[in-house]
N, C-alpha and C positions, 0 to 999 in steps of 0.2 A: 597459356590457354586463352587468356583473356586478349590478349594482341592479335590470335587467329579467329575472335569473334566469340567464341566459346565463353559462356555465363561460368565465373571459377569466382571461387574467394577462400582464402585461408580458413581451415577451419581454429578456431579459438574459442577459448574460454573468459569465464567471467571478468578473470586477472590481466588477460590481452587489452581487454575493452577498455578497462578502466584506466588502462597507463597510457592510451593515448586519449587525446581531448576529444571527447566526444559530446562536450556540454552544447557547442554552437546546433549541433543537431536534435537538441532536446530528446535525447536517446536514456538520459540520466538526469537526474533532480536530486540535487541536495535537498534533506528536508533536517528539521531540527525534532530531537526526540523530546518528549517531557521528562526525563530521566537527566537531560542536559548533552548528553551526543548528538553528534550531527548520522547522520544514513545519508546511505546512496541509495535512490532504488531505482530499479534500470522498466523501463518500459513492455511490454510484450514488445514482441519482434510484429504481432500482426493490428490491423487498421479495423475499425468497424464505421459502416458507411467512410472511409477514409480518413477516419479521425482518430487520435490515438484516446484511449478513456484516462479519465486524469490519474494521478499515482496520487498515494495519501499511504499514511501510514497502516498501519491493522488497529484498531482499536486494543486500550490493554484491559486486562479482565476487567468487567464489571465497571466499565467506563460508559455505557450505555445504560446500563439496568434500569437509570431512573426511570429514563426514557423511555423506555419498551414498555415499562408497568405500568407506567402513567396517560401515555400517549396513544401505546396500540392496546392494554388490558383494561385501562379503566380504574385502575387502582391508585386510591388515594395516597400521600404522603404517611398517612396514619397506619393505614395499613400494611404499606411498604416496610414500615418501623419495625411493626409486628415483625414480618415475615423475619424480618434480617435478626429481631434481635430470637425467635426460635431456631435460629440458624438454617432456616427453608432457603433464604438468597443471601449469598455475600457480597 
């Protein structure tokens, strides 16, 4: 299809992608976990203003908390102690 001009491409899954080298095309990023494994994580397929948004891992539970309480709530260290040791935040 593609020789008569016609837009074709095999359709594949996640395990197609990954076995040929697709790193030159920054379609995939090795990242390292804190656990000690490495991850693939593969990109959307789509652009915003034609830029791909960066990949990063997910945050693991309660890897922010301090953050949010302190940064976006206003709440002190002390308090935060509280909360965690009533078992309100873990």
């Amino acid at each position: 299809m593609q020789a008569a001009g016609v837009p074709a491409s095999p359709v594949e899954d996640v395990g197609d992608l990954v076995g040929r080298d697709l790193a030159p095309s920054g379609f995939f990023k090795q990242i390292a976990h804190p656990s000690g494994v490495s991850m693939l994580l593969q990109h959307e397929p789509i652009t915003w203003d034609g830029e791909r948004l960066p990949l990063e891992r997910a945050p693991l539970l309660g890897e922010h908390t301090e953050a949010v309480f302190s940064e976006l709530l206003g709440i002190d260290g002390d308090e935060l102690a509280e909360l965690v040791a009533e078992g309100v935040v873990y």
